[in-house]
C-alpha positions as CSV (number, residue, x, y, z in Angstrom):
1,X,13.5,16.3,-26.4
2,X,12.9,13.4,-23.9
3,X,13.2,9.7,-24.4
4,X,9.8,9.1,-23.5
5,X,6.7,10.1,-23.8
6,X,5.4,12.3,-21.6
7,X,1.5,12.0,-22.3
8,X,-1.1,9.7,-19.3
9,X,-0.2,6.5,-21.4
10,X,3.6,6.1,-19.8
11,X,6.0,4.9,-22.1
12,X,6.2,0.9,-21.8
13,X,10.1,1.1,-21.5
14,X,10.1,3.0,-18.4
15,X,7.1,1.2,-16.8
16,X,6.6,-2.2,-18.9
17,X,3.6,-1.8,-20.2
18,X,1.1,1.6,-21.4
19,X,-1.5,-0.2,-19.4
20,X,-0.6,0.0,-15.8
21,X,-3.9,0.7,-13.9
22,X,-4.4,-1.2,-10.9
23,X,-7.2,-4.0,-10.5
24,X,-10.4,-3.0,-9.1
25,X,-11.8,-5.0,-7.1
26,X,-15.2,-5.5,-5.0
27,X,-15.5,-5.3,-1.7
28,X,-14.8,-8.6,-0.4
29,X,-13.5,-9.6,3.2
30,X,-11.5,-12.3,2.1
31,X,-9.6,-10.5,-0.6
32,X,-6.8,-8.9,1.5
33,X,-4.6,-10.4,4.5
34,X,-5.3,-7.9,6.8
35,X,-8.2,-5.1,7.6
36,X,-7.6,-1.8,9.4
37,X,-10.5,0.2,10.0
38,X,-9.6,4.1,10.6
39,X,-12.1,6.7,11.2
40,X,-11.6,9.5,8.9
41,X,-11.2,12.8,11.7
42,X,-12.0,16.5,10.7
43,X,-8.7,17.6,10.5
44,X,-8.1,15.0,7.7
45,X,-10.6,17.7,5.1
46,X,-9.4,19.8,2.8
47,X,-10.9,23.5,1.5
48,X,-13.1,21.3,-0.8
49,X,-14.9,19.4,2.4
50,X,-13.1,16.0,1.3
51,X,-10.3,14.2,2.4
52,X,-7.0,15.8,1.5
53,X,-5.1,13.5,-1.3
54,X,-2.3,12.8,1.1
55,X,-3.9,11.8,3.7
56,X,-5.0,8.5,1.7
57,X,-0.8,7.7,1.6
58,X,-1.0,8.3,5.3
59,X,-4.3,5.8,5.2
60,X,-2.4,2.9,3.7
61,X,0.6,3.4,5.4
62,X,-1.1,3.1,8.9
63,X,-2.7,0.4,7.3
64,X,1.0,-1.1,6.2
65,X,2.4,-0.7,9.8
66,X,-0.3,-2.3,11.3
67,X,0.6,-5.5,8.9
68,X,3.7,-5.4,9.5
69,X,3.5,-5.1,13.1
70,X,1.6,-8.9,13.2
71,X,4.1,-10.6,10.9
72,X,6.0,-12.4,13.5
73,X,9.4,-13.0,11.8
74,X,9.7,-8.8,11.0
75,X,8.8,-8.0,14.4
76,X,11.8,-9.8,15.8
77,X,14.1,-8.2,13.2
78,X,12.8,-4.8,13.6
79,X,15.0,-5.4,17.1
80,X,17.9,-6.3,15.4
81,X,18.3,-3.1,13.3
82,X,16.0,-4.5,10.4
83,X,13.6,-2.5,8.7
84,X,11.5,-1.5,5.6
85,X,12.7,1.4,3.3
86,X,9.6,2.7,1.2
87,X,11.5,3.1,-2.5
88,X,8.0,2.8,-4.6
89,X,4.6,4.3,-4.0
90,X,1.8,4.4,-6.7
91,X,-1.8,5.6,-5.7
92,X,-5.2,5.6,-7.9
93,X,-7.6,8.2,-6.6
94,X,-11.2,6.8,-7.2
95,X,-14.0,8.5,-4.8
96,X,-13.6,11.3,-2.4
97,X,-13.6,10.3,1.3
98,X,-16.4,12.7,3.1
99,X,-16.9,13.6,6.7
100,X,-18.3,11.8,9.0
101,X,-16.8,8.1,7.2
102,X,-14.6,5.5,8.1
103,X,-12.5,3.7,5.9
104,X,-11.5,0.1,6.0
105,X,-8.1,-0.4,4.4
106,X,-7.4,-4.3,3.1
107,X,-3.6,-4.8,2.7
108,X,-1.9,-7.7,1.2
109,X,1.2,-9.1,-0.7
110,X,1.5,-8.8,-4.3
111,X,4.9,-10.4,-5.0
112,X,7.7,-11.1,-2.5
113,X,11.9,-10.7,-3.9
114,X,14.8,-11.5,-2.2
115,X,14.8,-8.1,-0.3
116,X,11.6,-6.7,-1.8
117,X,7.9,-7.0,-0.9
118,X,5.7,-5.4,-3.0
119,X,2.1,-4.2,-1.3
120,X,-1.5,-3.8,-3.0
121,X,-3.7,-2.2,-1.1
122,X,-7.1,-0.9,-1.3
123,X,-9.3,1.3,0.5
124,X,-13.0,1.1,1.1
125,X,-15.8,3.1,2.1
126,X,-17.0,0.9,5.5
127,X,-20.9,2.2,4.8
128,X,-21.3,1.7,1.6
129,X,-18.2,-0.5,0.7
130,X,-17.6,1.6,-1.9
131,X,-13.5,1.3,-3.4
132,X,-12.1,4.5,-3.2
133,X,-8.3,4.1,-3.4
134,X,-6.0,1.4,-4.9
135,X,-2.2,1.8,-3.7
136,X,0.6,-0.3,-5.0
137,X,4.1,0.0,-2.7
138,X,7.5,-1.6,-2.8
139,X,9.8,-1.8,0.5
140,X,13.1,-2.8,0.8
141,X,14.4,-4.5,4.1
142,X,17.0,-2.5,5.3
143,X,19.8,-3.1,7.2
144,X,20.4,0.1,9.4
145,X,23.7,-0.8,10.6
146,X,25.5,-1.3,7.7
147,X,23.4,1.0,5.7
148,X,22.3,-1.4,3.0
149,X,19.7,-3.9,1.5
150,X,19.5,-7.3,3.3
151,X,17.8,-10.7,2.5
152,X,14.3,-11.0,4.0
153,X,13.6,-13.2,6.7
154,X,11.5,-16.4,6.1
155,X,7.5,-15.5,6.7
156,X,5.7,-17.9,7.4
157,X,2.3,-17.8,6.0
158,X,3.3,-16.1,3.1
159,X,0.7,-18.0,0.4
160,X,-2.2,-16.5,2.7
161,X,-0.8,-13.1,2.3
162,X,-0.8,-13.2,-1.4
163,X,-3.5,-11.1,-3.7
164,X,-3.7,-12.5,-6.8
């Protein structure tokens, strides 16, 4: 009936490979570009006393803003009608997130195309350092005005922003 399969192991044409989890990685300060550190507020829980699952996306993309928003070269395009368009978002739910915590969310860039960035982030328990959360994104730099993809600008640094 479909042209794929529809079981956890996602068909490889679709997605490239049947293995597509995310790396796990350690805590490590110098893995990621940039750190944000968010405190995790009551109103973030769920009936089950956690974290509510979308309030991790909402984690990371804080976290992705807050990036963006010291990369020089975007921040002088956001004025000229420049801007990212999420079209990708792929989160692995590892540990719950319990009240009191706060989390420290490491963000870097995975590979860069001609309008694309793709993001791997992480996030971490700030206690125990514990990885609760991998997230893999993909924007697209927009052009407002005319309503379309555009090239990215040149950013410098780029190699330090890298996670390989």
């Amino acid at each position: 009936m479909f042209p794929f399969d529809l079981s956890f192991g996602l068909d490889n044409r679709i997605f490239g490979t049947k293995n597509y989890a995310m790396f796990r990685p350690e805590y490590d300060p110098h893995l990621f570009y940039h750190w944000t550190e968010i405190p995790v507020r009551f109103r973030d829980l769920d009936p089950l006393n956690h974290v509510n699952n979308a309030l991790f996306n909402t984690y990371l993309e804080e976290a992705r803003i807050r990036f963006l928003a010291e990369v020089g070269q975007m921040q002088s395009e956001f004025s000229h009608g420049k801007t990212f368009v999420l079209v990708k978002c792929t989160i692995e739910y590892l540990k719950q997130i319990k009240f009191p915590a706060t989390v420290l969310v490491g963000t870097g860039v995975k590979e860069i195309g001609n309008t694309s960035i793709t993001a791997i982030q992480a996030i971490f328990d700030k206690e125990s350092k514990n990885l609760v959360c991998m997230g893999q994104t993909k924007g697209v730099w927009f052009d407002i005005k005319n309503q379309r993809p555009t090239r990215l600008p040149e950013i410098e640094n780029l190699d330090d922003m890298m996670v390989e």
